[in-house]
Z-matrix of the N, CA and C atoms (Angstrom, degrees):
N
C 1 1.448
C 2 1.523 1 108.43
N 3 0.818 2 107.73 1 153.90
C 4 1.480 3 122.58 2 -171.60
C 5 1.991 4 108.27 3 -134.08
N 6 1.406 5 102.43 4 144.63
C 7 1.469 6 107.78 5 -177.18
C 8 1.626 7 98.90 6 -132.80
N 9 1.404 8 89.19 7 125.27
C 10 1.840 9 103.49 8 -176.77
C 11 1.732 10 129.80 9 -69.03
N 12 0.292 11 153.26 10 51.91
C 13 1.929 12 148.92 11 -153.38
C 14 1.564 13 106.66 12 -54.82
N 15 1.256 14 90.38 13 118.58
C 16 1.535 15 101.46 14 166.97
C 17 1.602 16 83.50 15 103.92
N 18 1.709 17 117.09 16 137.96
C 19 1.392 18 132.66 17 139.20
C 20 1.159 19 136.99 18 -39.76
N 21 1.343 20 123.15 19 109.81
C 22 1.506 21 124.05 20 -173.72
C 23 1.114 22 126.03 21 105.36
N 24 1.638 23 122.32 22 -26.12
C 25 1.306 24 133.44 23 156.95
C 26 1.709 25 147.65 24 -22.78
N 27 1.362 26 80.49 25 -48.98
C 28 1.360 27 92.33 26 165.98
C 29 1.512 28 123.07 27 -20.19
N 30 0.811 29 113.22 28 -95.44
C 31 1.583 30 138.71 29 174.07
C 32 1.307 31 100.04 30 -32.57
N 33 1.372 32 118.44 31 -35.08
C 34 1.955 33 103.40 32 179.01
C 35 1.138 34 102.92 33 -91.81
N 36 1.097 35 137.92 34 -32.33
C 37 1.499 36 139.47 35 156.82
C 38 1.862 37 112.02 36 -16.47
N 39 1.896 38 95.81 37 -85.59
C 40 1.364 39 132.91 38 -175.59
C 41 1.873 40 84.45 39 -34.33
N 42 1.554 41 118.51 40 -70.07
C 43 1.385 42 113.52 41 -178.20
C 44 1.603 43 139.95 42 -29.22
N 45 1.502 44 101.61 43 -46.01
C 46 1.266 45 126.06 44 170.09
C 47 1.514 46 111.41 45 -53.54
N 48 1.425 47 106.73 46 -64.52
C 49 1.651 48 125.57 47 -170.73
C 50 1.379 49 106.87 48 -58.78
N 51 1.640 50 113.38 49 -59.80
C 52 1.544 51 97.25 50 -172.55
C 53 2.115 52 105.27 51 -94.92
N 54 1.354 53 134.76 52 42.89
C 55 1.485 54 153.04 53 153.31
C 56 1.755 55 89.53 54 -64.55
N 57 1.701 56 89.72 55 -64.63
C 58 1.538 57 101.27 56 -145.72
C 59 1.604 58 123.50 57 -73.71
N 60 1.976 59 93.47 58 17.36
C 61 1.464 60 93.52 59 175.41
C 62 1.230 61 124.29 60 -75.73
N 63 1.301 62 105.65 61 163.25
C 64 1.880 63 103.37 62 175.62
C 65 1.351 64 106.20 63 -179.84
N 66 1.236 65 122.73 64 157.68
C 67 1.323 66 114.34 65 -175.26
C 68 1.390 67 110.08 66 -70.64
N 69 0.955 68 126.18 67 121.51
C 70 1.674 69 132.36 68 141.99
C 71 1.614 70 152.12 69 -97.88
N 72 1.020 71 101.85 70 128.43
C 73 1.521 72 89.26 71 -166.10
C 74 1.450 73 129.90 72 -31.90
N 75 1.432 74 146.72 73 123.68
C 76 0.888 75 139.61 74 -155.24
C 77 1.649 76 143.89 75 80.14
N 78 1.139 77 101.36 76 -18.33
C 79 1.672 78 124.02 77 174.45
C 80 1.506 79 109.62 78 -64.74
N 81 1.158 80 118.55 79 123.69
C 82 1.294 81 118.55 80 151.70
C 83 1.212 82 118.04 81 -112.75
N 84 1.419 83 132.62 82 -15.96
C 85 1.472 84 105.88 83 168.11
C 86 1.709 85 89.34 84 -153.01
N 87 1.924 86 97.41 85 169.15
C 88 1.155 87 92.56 86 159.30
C 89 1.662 88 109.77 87 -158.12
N 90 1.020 89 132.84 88 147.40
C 91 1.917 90 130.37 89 -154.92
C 92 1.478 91 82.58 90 -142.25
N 93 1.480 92 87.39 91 126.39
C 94 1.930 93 98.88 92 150.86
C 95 1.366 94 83.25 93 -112.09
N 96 1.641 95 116.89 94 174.83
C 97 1.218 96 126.52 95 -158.05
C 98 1.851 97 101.13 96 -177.84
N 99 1.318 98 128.27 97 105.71
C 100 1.433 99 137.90 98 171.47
C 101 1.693 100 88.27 99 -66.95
N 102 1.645 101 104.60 100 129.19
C 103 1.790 102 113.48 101 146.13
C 104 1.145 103 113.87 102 -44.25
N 105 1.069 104 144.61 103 140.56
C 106 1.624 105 146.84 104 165.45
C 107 1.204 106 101.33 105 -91.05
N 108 1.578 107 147.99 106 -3.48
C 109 1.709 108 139.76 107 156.18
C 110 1.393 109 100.33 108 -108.62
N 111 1.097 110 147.92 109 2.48
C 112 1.454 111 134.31 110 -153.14
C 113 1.812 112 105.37 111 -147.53
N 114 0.794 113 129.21 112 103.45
C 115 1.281 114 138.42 113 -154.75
C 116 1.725 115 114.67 114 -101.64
N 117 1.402 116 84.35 115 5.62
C 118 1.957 117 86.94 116 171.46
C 119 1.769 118 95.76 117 -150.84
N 120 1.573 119 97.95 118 58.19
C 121 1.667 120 90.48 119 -169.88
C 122 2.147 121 85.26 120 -151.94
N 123 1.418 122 107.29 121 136.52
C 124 1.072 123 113.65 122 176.89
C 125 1.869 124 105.86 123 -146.06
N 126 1.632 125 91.90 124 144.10
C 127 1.483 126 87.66 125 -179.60
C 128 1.214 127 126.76 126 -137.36
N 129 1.270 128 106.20 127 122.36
C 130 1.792 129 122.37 128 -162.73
C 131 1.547 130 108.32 129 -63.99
N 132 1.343 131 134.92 130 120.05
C 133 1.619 132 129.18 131 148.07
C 134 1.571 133 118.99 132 -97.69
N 135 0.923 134 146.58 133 86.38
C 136 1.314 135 152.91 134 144.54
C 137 1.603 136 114.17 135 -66.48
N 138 1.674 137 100.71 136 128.07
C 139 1.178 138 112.27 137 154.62
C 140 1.674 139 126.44 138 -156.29
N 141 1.884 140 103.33 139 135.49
C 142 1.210 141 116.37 140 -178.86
C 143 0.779 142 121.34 141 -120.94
N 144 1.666 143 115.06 142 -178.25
C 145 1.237 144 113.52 143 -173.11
C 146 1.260 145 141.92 144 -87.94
N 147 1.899 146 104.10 145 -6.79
C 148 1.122 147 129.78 146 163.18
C 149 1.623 148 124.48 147 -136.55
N 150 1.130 149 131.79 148 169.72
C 151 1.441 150 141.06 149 154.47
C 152 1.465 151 113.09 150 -65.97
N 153 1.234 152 113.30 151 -36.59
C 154 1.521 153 123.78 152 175.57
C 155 1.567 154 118.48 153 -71.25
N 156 1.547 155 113.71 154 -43.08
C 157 1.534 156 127.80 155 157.45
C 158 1.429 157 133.73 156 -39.45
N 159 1.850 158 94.64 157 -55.55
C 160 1.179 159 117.88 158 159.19
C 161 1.545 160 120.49 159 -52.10
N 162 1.365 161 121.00 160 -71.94
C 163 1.241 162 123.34 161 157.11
C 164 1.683 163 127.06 162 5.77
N 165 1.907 164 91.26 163 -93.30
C 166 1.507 165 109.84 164 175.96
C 167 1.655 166 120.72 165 -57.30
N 168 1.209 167 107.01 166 3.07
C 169 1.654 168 108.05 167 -167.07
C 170 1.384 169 99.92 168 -89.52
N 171 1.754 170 122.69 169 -34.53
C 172 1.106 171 133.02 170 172.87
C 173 1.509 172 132.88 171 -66.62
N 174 1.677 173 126.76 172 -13.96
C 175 1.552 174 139.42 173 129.24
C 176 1.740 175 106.26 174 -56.35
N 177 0.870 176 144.36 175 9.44
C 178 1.359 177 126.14 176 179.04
C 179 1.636 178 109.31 177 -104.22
N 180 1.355 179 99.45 178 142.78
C 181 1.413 180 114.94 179 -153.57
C 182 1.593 181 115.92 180 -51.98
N 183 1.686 182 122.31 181 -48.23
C 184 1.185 183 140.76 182 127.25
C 185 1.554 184 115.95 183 -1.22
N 186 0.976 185 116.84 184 -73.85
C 187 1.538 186 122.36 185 -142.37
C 188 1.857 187 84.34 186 -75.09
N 189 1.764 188 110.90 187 -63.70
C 190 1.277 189 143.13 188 -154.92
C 191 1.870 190 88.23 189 -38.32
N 192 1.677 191 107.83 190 -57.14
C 193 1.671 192 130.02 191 -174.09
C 194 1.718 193 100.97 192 -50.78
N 195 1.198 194 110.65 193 -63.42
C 196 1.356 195 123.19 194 175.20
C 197 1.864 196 121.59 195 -40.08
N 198 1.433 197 89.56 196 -57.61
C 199 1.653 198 97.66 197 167.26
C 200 1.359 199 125.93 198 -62.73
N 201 1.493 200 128.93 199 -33.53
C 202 1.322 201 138.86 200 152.58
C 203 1.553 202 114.85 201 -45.04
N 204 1.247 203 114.16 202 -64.47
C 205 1.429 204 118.60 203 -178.88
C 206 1.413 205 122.24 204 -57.03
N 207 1.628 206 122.99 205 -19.09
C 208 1.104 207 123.31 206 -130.01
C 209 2.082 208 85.89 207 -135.21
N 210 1.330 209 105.82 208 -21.75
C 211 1.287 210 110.31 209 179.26
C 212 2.021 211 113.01 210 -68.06
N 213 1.230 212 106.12 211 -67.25
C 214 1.740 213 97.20 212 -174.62
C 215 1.393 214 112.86 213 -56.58
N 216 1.200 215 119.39 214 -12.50
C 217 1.711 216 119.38 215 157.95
C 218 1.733 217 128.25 216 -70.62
N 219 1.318 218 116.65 217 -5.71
C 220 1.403 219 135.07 218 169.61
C 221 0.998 220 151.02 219 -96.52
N 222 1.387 221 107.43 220 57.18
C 223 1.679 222 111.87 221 -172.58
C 224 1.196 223 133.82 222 -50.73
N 225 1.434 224 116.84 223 -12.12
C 226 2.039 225 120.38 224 162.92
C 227 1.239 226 113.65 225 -167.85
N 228 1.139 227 115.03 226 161.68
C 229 1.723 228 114.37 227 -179.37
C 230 1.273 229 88.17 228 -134.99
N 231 1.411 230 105.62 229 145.78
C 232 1.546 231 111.77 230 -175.57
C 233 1.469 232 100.96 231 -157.76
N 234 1.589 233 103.93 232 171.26
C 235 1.706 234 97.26 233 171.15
C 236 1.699 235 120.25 234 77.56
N 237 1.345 236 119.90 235 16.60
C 238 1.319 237 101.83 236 -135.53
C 239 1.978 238 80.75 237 -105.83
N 240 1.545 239 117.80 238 140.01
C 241 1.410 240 122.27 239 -155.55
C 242 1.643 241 79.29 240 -128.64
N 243 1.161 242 108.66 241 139.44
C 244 1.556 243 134.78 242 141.12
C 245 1.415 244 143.71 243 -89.34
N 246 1.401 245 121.96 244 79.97
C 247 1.737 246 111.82 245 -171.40
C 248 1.215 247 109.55 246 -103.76
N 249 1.325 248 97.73 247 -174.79
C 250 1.945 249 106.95 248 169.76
C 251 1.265 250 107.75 249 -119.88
N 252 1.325 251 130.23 250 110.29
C 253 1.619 252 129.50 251 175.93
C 254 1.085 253 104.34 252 -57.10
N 255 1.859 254 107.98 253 143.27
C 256 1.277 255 120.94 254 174.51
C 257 1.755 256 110.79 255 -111.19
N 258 1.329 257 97.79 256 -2.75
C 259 1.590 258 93.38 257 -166.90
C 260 1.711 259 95.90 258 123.66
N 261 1.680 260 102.00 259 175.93
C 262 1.488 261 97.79 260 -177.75
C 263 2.073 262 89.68 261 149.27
N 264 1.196 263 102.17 262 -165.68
C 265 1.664 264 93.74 263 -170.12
C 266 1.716 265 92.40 264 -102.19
N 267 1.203 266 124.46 265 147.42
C 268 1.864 267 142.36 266 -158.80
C 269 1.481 268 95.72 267 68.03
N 270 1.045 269 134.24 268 -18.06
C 271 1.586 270 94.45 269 -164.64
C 272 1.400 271 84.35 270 -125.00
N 273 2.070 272 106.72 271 157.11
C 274 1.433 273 103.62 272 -177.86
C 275 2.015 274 120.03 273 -114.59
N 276 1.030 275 112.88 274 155.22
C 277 1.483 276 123.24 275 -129.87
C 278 1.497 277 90.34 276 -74.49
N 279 1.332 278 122.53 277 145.51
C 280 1.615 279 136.23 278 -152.80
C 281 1.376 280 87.18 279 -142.07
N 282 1.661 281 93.80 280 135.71
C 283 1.105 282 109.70 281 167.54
C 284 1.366 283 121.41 282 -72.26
N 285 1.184 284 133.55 283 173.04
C 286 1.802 285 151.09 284 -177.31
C 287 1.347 286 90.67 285 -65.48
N 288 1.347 287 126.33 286 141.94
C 289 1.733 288 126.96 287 169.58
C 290 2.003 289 90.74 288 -105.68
């Protein structure tokens, strides 16, 4: 989850985040998502196929631009969950590491 700073933001936020898509190695998905009660609150789902994927995606030139732009608009990150996909409908079923 993410918390917006400043009124109205939102939406330039949401802009930034989903600009900076692109395929990357390892990605299988990625959701921006507006709170439906919270009006300066947005929430990221990403999921890959590795920690290591994840990792290297964050040196990439894209992402690095994105995170600059996208930082003095962020007053907190919170909430933030770690799983291991098992499979499910879009994404395809991974074995146990």
């Amino acid at each position: 989850m993410l918390v917006v700073m400043g009124m109205g933001r939102r939406d330039d936020l949401i802009a930034i985040l989903t600009e900076a898509v692109s395929n990357m190695l390892g990605w299988l998905s990625y959701v921006v998502a507006k709170d439906a009660k919270d009006e300066n609150t947005i929430w990221i789902t990403e999921v890959w196929d590795s920690k290591e994927s994840h990792d290297a995606s964050l040196s990439l030139p894209s992402v690095t631009k994105a995170i600059s732009a996208a930082k003095p608009m962020i007053s907190a990150f919170g909430n933030q969950v770690i799983t291991t996909s098992v499979g499910g409908y879009g994404l395809p079923a991974t074995k146990p590491r």
